[in-house]
Short mmCIF file of the C-alpha atoms (twelve columns), coordinates in Angstrom:
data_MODEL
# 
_entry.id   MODEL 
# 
loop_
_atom_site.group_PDB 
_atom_site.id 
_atom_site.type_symbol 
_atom_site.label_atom_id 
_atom_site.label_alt_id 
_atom_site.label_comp_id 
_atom_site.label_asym_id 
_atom_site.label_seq_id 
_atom_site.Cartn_x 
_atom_site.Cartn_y 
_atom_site.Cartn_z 
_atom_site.pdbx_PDB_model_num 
ATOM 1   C CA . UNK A 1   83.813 -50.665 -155.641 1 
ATOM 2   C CA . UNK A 2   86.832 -52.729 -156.322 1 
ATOM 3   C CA . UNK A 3   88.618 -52.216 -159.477 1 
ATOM 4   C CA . UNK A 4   91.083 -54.750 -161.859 1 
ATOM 5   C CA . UNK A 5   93.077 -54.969 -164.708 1 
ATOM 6   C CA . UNK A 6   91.507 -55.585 -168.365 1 
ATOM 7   C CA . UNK A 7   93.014 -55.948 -171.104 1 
ATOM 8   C CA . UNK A 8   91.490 -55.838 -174.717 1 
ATOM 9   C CA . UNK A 9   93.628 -56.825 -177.875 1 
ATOM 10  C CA . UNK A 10  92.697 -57.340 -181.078 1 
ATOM 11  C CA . UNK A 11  94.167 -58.156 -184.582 1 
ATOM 12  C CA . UNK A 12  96.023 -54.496 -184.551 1 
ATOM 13  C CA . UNK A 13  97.417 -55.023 -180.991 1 
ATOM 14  C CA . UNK A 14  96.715 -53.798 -177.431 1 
ATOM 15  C CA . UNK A 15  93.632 -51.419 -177.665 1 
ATOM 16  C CA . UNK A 16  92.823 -50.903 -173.980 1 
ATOM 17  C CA . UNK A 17  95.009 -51.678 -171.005 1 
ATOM 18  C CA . UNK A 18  93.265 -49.876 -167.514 1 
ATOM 19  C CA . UNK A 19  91.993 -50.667 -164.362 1 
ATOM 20  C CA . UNK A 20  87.756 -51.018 -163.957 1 
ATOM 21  C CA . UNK A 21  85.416 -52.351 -161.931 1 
ATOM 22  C CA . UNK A 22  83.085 -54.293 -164.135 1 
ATOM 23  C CA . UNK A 23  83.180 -55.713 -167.823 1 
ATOM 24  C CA . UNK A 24  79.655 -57.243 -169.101 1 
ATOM 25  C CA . UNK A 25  80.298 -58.740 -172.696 1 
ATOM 26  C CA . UNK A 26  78.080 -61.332 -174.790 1 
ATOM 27  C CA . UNK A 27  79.691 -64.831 -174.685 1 
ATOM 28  C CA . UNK A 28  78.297 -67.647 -176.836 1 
ATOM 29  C CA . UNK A 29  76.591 -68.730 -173.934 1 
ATOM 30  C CA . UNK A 30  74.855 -65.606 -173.073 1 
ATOM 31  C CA . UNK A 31  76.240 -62.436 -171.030 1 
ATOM 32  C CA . UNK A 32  78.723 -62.711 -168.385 1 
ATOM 33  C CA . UNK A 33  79.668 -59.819 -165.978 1 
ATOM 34  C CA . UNK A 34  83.141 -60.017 -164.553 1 
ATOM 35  C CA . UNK A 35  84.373 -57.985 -161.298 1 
ATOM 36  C CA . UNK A 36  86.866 -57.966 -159.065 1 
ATOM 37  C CA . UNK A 37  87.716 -61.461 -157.366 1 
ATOM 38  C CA . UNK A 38  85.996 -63.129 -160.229 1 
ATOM 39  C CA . UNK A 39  86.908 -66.883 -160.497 1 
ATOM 40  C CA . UNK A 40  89.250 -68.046 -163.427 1 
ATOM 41  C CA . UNK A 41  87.022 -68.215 -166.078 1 
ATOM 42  C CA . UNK A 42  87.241 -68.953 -170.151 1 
ATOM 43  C CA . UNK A 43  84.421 -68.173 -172.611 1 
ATOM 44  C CA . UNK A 44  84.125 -67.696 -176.546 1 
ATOM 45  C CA . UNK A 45  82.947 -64.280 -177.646 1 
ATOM 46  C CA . UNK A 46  80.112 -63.679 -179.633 1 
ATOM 47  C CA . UNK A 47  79.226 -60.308 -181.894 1 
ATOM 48  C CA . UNK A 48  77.303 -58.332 -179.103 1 
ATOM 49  C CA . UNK A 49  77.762 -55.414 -176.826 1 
ATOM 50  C CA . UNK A 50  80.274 -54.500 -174.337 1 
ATOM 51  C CA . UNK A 51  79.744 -52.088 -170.937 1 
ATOM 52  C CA . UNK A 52  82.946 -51.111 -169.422 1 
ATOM 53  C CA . UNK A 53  82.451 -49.730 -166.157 1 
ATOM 54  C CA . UNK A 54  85.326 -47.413 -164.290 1 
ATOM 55  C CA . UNK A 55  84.876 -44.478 -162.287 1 
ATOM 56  C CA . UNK A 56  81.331 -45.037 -161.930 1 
ATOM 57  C CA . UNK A 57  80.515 -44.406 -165.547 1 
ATOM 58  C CA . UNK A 58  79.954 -46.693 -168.156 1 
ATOM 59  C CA . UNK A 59  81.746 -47.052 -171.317 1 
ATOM 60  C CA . UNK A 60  80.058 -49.357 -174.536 1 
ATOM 61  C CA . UNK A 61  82.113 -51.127 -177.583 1 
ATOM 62  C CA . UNK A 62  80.590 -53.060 -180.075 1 
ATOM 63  C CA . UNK A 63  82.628 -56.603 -179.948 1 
ATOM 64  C CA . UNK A 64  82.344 -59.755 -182.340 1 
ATOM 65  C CA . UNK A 65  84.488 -62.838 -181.991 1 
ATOM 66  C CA . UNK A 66  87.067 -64.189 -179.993 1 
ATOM 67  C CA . UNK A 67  87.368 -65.376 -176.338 1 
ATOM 68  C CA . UNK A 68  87.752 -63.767 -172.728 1 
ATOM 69  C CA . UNK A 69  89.461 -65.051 -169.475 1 
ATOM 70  C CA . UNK A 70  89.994 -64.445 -166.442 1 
ATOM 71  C CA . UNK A 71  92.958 -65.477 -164.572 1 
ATOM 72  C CA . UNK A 72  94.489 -64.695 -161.030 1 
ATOM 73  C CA . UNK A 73  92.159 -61.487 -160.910 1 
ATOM 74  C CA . UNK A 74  93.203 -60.343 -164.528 1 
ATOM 75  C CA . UNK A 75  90.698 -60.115 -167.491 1 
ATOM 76  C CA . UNK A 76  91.545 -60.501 -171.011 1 
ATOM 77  C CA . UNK A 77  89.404 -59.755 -173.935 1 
ATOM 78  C CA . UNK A 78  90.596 -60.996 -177.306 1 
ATOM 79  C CA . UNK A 79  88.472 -59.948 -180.071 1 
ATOM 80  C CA . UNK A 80  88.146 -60.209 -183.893 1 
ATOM 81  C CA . UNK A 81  86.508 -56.423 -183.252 1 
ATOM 82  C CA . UNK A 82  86.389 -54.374 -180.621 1 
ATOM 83  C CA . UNK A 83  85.141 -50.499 -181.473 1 
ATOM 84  C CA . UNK A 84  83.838 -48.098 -178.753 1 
ATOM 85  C CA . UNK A 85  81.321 -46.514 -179.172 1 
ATOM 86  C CA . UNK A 86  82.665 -42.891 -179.785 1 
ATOM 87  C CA . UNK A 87  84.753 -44.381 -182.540 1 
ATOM 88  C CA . UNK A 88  82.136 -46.549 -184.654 1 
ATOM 89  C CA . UNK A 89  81.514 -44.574 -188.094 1 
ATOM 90  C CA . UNK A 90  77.918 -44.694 -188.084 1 
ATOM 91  C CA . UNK A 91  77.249 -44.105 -192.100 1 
ATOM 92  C CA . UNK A 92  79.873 -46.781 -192.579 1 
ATOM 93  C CA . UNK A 93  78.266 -49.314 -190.330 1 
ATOM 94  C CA . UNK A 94  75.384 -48.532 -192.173 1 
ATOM 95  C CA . UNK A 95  76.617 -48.847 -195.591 1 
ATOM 96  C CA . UNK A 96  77.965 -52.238 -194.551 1 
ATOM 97  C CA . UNK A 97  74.171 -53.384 -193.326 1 
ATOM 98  C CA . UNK A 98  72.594 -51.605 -196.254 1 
ATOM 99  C CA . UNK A 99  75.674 -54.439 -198.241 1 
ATOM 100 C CA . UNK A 100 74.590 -57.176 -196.152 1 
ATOM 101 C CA . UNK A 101 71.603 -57.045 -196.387 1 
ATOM 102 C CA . UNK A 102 71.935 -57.348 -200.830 1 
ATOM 103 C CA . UNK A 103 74.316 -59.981 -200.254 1 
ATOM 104 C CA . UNK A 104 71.825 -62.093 -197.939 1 
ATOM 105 C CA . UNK A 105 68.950 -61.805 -200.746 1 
ATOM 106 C CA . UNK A 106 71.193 -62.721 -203.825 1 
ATOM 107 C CA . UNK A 107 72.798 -65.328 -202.135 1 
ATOM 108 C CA . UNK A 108 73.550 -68.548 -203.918 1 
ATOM 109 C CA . UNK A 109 74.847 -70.756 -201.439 1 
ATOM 110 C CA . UNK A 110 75.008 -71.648 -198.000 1 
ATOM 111 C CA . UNK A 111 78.480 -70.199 -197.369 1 
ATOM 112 C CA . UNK A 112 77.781 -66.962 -198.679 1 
ATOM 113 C CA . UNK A 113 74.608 -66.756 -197.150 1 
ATOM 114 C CA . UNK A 114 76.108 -67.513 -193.759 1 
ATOM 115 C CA . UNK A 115 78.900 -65.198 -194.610 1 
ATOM 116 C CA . UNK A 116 76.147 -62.261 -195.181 1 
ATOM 117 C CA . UNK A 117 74.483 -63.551 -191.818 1 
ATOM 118 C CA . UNK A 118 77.473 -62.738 -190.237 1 
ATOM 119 C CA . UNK A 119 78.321 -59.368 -191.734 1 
ATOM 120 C CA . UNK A 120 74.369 -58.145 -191.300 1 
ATOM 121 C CA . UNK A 121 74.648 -59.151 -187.637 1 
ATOM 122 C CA . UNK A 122 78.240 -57.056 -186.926 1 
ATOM 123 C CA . UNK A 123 76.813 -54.058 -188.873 1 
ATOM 124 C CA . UNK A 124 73.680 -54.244 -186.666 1 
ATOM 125 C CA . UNK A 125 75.424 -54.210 -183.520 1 
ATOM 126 C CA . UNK A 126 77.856 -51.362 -184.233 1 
ATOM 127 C CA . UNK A 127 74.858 -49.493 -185.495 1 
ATOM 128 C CA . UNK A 128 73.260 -50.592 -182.067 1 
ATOM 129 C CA . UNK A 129 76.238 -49.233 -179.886 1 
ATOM 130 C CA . UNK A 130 76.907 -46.218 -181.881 1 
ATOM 131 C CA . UNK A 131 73.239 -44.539 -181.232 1 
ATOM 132 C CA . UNK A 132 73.842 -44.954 -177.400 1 
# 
């Protein structure tokens, strides 16, 4: 299978700079899969799960936020978050649903409800990608 560059960066610079042969992530839209010779391309990220492929085997991240192109064969991932899987501390991604989840039922407005939305839904997809 042909292989090409991706690039992820986040807020705390370049986290993964290689050569792979397939990136699936969750765009607002839905999931895209990008490969080799993909067309130039330009989607918002949502908070979702990410399979790396490269050598044959698969690698997962839990992503939220941000946007991914392609251009001239290259892919770019810029994320608000971006944690593989082997690095995601499980009883803190916990602890931060267990928080969200209190912060969703006491909520007094609409902003901080949304705000707890948000949280409960990144907690729950770390979680997700951490017990692969």
């Amino acid at each position: 299978m042909k292989s090409f560059n991706l690039k992820v960066v986040t807020p705390d610079g370049l986290c993964f700079d290689s050569e792979i042969e397939s990136i699936l992530v969750r765009t607002d839209d839905g999931d895209a899969e990008f490969m080799a010779g993909h067309i130039d391309y330009m989607a918002s990220l949502g908070t979702g799960r990410a399979r790396i492929r490269a050598g044959g085997k698969d690698r997962y991240a839990s992503v939220s936020g941000g946007f991914v192109t392609v251009k001239s064969g290259e892919v770019k991932l810029v994320a608000v978050t971006f944690e593989f899987s082997e690095d995601i501390d499980l009883e803190r991604a916990r602890a931060a649903r267990d928080e969200a989840k209190a912060a969703i039922s006491s909520a007094n407005d609409d902003k901080v409800l949304a705000l707890a939305k948000a949280k409960l839904a990144r907690a729950m997809n770390r979680i997700e990608v951490a017990e692969m």
